[in-house]
C-alpha positions in Angstrom: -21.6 -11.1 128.9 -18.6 -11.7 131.0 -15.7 -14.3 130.1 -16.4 -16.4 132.7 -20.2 -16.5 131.0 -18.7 -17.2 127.6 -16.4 -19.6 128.9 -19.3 -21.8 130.2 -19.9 -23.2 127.1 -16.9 -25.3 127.7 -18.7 -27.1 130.5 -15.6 -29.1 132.1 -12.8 -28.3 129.9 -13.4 -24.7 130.7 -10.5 -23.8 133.9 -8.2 -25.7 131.6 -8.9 -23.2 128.5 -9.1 -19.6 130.1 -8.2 -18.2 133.4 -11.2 -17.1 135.5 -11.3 -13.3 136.3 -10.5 -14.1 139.7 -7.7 -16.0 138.7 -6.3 -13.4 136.3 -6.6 -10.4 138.9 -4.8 -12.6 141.3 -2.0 -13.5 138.9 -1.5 -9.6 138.1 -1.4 -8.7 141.9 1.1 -11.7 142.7 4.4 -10.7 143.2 7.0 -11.7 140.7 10.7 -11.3 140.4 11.8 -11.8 136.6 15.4 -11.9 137.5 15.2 -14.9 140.0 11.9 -16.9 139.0 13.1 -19.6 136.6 12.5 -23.0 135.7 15.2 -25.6 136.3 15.1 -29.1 134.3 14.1 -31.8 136.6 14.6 -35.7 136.0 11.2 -36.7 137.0 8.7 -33.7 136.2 10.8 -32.2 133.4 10.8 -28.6 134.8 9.9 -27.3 138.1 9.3 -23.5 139.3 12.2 -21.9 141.4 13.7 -18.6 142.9 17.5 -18.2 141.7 19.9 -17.9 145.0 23.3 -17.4 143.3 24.9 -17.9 140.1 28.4 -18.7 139.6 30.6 -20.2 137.0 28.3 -21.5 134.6 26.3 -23.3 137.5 23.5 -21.7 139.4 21.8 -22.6 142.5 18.1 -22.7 142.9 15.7 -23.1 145.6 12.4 -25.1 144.0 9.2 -24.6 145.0 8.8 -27.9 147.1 11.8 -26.2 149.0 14.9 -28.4 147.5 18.1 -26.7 146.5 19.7 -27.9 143.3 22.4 -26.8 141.5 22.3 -26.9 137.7 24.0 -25.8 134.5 22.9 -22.1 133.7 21.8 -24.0 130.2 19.2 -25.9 132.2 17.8 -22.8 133.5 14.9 -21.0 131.6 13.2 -17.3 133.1 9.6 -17.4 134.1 7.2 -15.8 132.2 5.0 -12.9 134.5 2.2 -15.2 136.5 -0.5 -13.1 133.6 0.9 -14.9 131.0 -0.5 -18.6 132.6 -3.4 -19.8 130.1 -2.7 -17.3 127.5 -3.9 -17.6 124.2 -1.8 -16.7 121.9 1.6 -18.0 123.3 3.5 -15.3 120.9 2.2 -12.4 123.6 4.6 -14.4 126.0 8.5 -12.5 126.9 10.3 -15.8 127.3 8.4 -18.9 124.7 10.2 -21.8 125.3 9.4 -25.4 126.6 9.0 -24.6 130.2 7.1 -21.8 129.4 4.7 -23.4 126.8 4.2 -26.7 128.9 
């Protein structure tokens, strides 16, 4: 039986649980840049996904997914975890386990 079989038992709760194989093959063939993909805090949705475009002096500038530039304190910047880490189940399998990267 596959996982996506197995996971069917779930009924709806299931694509929140477990990445489909789809899914998962797709996340391990995304390109990913561990040195520039972070999270930067955000005042209304906490964190948000970006791509690092220069750090200097304690402050680094970010370009955010929905295409905004901010600049933020280096301490309000946390690395990305590799796209096959999304829905994981055990969270200590994760490189980088902090709040950005567990929510």
């Amino acid at each position: 039986m596959s996982s996506d079989q197995e996971m069917a038992i779930f009924g709806e709760a299931a694509p929140y649980l477990r990445k489909s194989e789809k899914e998962r093959i797709e996340a391990q063939n995304k390109p990913f840049d561990a040195k520039t993909s972070v999270f930067v805090a955000d005042p209304k949705e906490s964190f948000v996904k970006a791509t690092v475009q220069s750090r200097e002096g304690g402050k680094v500038t970010a370009k955010t997914e929905a295409g905004a530039t901010v600049t933020v304190k280096e301490d309000q910047v946390f690395p990305m975890n590799p796209p096959k880490f999304d829905k994981i189940e055990d969270m200590a399998m994760m490189t980088h386990l902090h709040e950005p990267g567990v929510l």
